[in-house]
N, CA, C and O atoms as a printed pandas DataFrame, in Angstrom:
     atom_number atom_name residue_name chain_id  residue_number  x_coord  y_coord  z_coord
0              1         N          UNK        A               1   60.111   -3.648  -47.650
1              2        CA          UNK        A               1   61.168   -4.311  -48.391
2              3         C          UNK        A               1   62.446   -3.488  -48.240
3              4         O          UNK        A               1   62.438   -2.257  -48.275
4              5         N          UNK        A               2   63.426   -4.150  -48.090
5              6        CA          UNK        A               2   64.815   -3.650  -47.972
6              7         C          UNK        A               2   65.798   -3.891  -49.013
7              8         O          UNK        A               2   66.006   -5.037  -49.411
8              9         N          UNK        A               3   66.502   -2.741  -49.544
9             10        CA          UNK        A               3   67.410   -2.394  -50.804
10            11         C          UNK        A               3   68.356   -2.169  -50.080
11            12         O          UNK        A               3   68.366   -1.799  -48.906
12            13         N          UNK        A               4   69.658   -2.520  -51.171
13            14        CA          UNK        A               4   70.780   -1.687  -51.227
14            15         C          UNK        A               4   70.975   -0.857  -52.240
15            16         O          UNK        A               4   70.396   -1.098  -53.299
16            17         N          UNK        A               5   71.966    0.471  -52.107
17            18        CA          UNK        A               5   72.410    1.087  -52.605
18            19         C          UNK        A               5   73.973    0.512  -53.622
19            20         O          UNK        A               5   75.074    0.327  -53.103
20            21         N          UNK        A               6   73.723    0.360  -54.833
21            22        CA          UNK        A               6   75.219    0.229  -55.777
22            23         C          UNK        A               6   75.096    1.123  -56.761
23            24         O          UNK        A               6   74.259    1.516  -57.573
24            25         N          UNK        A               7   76.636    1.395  -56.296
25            26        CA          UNK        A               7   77.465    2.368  -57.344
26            27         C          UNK        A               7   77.469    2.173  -58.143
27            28         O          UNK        A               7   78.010    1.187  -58.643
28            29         N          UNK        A               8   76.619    3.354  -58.908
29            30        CA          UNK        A               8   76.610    3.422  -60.560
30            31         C          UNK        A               8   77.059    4.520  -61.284
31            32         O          UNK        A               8   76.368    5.474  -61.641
32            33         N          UNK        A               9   78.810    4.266  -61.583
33            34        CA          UNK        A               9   79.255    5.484  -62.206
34            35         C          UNK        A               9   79.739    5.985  -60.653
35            36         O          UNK        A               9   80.206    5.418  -59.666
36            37         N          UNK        A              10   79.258    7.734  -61.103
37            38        CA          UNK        A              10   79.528    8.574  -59.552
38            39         C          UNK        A              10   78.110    8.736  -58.763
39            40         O          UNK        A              10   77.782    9.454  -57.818
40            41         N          UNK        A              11   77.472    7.864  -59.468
41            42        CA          UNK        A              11   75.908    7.775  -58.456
42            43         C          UNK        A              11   75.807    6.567  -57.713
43            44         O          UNK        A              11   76.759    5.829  -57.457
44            45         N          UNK        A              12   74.548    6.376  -57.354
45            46        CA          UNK        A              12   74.322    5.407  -56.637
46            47         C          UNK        A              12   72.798    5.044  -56.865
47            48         O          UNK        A              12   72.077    6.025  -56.685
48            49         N          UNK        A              13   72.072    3.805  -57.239
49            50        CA          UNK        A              13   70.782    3.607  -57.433
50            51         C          UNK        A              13   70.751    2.346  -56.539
51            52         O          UNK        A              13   71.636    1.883  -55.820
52            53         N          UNK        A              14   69.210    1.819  -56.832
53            54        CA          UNK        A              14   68.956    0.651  -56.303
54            55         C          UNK        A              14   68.424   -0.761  -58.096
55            56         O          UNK        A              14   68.420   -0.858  -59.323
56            57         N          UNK        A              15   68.221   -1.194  -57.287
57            58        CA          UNK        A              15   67.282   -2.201  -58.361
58            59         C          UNK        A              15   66.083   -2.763  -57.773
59            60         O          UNK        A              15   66.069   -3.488  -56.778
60            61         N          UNK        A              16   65.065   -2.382  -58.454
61            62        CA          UNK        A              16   63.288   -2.735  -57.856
62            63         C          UNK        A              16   62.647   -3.930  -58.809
63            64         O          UNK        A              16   62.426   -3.776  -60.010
64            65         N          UNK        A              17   62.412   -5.025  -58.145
65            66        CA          UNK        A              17   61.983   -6.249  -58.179
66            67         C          UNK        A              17   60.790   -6.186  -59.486
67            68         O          UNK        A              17   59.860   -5.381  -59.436
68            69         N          UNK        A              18   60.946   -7.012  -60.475
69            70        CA          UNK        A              18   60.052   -6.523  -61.581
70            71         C          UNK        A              18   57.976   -6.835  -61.285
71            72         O          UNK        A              18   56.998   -6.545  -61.975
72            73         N          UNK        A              19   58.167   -7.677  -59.661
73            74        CA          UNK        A              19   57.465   -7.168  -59.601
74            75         C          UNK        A              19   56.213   -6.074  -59.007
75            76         O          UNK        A              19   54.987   -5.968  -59.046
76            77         N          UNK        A              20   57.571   -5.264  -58.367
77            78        CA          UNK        A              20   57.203   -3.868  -58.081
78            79         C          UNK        A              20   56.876   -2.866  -58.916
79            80         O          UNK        A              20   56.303   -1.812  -58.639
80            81         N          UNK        A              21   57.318   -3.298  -60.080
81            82        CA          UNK        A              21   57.506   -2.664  -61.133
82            83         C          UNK        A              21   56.442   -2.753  -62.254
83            84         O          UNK        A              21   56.385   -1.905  -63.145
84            85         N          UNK        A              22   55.544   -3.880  -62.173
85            86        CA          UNK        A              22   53.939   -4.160  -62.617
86            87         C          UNK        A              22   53.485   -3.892  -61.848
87            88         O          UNK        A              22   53.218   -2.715  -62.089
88            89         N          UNK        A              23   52.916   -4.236  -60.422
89            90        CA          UNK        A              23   52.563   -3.701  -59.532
90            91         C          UNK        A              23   52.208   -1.922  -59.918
91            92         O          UNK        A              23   51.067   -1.522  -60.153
92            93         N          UNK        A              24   53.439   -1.030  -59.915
93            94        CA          UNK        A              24   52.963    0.355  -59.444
94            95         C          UNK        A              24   52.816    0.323  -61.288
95            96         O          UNK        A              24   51.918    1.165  -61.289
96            97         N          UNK        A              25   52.957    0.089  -62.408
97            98        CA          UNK        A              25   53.138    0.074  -63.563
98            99         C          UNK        A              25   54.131    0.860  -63.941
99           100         O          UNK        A              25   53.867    1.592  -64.894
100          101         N          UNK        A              26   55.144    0.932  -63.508
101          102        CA          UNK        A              26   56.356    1.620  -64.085
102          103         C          UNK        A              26   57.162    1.042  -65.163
103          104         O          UNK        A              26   57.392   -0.167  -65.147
104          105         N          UNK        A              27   57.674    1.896  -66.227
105          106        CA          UNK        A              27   57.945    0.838  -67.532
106          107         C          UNK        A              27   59.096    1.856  -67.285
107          108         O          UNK        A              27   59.342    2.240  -66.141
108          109         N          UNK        A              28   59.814    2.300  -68.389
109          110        CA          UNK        A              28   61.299    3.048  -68.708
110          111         C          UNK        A              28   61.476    3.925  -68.346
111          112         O          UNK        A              28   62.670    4.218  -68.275
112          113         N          UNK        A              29   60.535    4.894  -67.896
113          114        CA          UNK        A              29   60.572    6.638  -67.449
114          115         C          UNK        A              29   59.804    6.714  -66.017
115          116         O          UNK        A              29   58.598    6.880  -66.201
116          117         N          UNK        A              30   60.095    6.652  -64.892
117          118        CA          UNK        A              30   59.631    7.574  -64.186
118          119         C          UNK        A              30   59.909    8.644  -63.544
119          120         O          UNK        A              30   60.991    9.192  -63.751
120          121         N          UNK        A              31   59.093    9.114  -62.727
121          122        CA          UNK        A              31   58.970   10.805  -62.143
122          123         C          UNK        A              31   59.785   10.270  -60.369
123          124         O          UNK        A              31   59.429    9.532  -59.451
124          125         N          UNK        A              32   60.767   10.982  -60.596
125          126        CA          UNK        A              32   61.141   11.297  -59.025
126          127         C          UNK        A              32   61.310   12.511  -58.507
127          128         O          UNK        A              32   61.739   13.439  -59.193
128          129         N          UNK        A              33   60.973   12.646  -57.172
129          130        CA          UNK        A              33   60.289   13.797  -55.944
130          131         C          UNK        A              33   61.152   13.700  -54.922
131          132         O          UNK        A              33   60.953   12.692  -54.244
132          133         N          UNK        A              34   62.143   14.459  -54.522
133          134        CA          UNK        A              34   62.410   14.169  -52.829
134          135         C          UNK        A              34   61.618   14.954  -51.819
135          136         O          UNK        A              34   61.411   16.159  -51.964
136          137         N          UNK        A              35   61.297   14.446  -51.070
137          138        CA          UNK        A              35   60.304   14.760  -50.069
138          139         C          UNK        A              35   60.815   14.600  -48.455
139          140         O          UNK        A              35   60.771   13.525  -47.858
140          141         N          UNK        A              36   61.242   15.701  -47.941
141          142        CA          UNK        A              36   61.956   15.741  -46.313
142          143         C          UNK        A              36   63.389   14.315  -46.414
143          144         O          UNK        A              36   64.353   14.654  -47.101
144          145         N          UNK        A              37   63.428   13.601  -46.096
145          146        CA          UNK        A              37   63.775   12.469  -46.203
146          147         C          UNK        A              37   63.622   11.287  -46.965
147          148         O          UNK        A              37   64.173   10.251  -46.591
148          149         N          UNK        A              38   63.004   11.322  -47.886
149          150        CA          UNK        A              38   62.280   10.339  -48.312
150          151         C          UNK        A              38   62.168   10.536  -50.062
151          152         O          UNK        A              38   61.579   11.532  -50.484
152          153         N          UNK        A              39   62.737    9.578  -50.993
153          154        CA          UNK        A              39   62.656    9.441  -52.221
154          155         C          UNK        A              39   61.254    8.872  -52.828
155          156         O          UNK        A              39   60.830    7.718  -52.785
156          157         N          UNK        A              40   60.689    9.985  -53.384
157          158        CA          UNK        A              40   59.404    9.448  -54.384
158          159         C          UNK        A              40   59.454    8.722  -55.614
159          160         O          UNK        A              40   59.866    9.311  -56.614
160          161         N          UNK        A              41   59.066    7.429  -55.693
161          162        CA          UNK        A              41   59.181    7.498  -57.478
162          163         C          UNK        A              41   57.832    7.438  -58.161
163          164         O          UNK        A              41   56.989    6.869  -57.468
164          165         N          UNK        A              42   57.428    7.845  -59.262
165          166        CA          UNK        A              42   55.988    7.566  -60.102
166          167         C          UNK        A              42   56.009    7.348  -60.963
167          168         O          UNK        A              42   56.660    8.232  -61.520
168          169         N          UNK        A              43   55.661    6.567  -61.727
169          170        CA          UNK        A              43   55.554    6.352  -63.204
170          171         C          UNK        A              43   54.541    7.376  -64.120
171          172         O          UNK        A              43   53.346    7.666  -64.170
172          173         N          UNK        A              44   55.919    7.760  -64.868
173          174        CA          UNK        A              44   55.268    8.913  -66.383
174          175         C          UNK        A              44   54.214    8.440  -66.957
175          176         O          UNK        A              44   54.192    7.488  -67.738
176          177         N          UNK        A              45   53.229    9.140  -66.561
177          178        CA          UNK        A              45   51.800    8.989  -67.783
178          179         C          UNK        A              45   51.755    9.625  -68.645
179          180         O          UNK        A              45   51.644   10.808  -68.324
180          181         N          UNK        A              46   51.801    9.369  -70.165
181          182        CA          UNK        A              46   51.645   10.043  -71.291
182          183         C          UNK        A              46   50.177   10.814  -71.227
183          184         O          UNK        A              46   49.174   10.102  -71.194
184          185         N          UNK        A              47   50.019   12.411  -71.208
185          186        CA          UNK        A              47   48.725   12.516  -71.649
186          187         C          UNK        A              47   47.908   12.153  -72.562
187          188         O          UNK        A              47   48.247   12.336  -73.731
188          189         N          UNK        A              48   46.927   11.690  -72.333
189          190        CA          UNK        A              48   45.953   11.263  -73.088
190          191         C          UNK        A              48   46.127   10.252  -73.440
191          192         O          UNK        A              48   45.449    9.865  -74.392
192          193         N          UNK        A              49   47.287    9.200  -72.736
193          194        CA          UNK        A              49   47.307    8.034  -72.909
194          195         C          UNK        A              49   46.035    6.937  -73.342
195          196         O          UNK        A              49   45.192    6.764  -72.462
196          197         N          UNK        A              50   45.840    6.157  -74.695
197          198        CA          UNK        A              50   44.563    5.406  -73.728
198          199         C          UNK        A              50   43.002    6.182  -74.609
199          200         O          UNK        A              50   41.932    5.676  -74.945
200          201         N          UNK        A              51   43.408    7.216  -74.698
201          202        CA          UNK        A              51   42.715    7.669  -75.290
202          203         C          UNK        A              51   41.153    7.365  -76.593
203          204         O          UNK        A              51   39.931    7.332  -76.740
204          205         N          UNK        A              52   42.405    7.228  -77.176
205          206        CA          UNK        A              52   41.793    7.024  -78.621
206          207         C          UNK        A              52   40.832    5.862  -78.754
207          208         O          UNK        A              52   39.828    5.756  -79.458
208          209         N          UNK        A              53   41.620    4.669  -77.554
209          210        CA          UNK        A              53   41.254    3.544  -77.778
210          211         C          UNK        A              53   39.912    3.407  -77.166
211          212         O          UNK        A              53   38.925    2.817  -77.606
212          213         N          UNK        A              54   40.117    4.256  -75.750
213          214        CA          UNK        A              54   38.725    4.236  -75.190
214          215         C          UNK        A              54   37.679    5.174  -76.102
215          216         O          UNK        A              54   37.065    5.538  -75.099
216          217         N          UNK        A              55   37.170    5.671  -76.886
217          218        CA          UNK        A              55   36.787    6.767  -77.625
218          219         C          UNK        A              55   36.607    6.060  -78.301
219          220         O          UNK        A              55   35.499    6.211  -78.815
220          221         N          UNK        A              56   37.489    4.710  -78.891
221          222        CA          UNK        A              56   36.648    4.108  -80.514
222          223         C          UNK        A              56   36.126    2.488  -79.465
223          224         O          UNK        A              56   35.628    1.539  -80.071
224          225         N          UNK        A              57   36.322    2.428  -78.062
225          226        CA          UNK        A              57   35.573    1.272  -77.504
226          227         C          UNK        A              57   34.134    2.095  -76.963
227          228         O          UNK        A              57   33.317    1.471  -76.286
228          229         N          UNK        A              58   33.967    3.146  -77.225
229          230        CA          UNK        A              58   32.972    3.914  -76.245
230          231         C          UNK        A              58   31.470    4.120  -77.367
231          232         O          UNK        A              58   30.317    4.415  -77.055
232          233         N          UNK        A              59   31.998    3.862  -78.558
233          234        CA          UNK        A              59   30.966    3.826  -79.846
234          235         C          UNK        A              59   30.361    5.181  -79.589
235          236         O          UNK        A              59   30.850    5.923  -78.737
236          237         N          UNK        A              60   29.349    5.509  -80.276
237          238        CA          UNK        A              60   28.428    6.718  -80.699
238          239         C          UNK        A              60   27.856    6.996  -79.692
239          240         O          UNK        A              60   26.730    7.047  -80.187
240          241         N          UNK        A              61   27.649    7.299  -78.320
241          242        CA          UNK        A              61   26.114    7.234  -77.555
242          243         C          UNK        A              61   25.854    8.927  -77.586
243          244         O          UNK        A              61   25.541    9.319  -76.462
244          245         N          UNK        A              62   25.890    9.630  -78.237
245          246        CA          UNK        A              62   25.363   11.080  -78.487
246          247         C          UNK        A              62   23.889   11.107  -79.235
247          248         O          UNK        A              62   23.411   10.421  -80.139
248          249         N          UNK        A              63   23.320   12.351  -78.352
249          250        CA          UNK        A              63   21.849   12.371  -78.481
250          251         C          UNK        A              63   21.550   12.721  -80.375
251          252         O          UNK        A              63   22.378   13.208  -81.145
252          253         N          UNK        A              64   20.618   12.436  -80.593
253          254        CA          UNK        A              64   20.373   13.332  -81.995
254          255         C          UNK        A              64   20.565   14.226  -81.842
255          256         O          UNK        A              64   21.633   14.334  -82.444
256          257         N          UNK        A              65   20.304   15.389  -81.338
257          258        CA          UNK        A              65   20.764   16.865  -81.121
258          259         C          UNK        A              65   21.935   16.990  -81.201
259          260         O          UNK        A              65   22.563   17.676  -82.007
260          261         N          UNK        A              66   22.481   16.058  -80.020
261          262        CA          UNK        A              66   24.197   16.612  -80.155
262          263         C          UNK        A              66   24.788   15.850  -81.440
263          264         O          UNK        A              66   25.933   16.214  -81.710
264          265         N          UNK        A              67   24.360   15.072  -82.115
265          266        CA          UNK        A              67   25.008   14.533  -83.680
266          267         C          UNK        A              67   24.620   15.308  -84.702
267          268         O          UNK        A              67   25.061   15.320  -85.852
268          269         N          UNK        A              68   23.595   16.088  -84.122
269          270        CA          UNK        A              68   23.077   17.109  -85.486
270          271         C          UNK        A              68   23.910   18.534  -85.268
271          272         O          UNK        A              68   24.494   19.058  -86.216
272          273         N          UNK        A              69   23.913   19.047  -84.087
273          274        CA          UNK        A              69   24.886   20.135  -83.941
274          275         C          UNK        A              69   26.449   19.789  -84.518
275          276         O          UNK        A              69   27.158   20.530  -85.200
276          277         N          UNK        A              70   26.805   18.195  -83.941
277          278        CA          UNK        A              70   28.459   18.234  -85.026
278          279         C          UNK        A              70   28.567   18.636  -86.150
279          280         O          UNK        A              70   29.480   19.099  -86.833
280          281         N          UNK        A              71   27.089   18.317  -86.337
281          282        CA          UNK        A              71   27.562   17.640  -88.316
282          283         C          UNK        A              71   26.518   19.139  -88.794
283          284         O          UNK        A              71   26.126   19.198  -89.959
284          285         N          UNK        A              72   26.293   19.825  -88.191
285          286        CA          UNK        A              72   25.826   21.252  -88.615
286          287         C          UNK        A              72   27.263   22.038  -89.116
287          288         O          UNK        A              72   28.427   21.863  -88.758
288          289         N          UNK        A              73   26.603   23.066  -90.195
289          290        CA          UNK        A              73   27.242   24.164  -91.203
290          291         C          UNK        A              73   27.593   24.827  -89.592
291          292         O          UNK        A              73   26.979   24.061  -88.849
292          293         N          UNK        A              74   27.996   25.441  -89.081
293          294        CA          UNK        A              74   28.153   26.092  -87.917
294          295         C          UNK        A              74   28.579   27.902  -88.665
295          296         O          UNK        A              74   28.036   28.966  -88.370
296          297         N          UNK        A              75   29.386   27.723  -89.376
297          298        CA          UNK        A              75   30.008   28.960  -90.365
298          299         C          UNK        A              75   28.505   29.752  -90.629
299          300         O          UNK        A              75   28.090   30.731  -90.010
300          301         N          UNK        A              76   27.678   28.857  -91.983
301          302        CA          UNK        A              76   26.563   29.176  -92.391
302          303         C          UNK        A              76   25.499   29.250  -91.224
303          304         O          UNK        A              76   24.537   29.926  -91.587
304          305         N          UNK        A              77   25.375   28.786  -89.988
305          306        CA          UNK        A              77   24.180   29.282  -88.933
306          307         C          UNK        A              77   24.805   30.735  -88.441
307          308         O          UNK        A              77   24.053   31.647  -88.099
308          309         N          UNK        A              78   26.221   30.871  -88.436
309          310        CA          UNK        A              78   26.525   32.402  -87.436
310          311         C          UNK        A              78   26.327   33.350  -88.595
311          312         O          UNK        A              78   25.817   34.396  -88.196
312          313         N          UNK        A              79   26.518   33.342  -89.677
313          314        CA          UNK        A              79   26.027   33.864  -91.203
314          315         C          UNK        A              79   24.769   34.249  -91.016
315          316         O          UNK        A              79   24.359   35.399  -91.177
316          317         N          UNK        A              80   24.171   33.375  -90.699
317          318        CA          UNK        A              80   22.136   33.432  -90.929
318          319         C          UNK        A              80   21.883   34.034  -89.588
319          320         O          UNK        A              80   20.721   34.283  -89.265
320          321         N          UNK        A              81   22.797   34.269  -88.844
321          322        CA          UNK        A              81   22.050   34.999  -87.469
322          323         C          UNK        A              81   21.737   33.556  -86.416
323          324         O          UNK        A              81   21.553   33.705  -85.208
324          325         N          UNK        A              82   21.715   32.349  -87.004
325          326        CA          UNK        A              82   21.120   31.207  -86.170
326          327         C          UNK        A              82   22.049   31.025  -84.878
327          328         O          UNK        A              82   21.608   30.753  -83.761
328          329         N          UNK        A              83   22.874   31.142  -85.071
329          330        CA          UNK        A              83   24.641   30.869  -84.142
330          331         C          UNK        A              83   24.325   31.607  -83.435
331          332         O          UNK        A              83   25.271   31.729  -82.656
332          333         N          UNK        A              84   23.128   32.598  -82.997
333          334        CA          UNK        A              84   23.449   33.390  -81.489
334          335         C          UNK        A              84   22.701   32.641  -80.721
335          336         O          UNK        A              84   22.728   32.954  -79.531
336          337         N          UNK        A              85   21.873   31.524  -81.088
337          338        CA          UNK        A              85   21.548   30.726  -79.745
338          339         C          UNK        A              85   22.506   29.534  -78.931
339          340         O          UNK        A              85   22.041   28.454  -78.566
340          341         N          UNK        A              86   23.629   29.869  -78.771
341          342        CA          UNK        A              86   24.844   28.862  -78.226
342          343         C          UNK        A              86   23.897   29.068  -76.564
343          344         O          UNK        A              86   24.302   28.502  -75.548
């Protein structure tokens, strides 16, 4: 695909077709790179974007063990000497 360059201010940008812009998912912020010749752009991923949501779609699947170690005194086992079997 072929762009032009317009003056914006004392710069110069382009304008990318919205739907290049779903396509790579770029929304208000992205990351640009120049590279030899050549302009990079990427779209900003928030860390941990996504997160939460996948984590409360992912439900419980932890073994009994590992639900009993969460929800263990951990304080009171390194107290009792139990906490040196990590």
């Amino acid at each position: 695909m072929e762009a032009k360059l317009v003056r914006i201010g004392n710069s110069k940008g382009i304008r990318l077709p919205k739907s290049i812009l779903v396509q790579t998912g770029m929304t208000e912020r992205i990351e640009i790179e120049a590279r030899g010749h050549s302009i990079i752009l990427k779209p900003i991923k928030e860390p941990r974007s996504g997160w939460e949501a996948s984590f409360a779609k992912g439900g419980s699947k932890l073994s009994k063990e590992d639900s009993a170690w969460l929800d263990a005194d951990l304080a009171a086992n390194i107290a009792s000497g139990e906490g040196d079997n990590w």
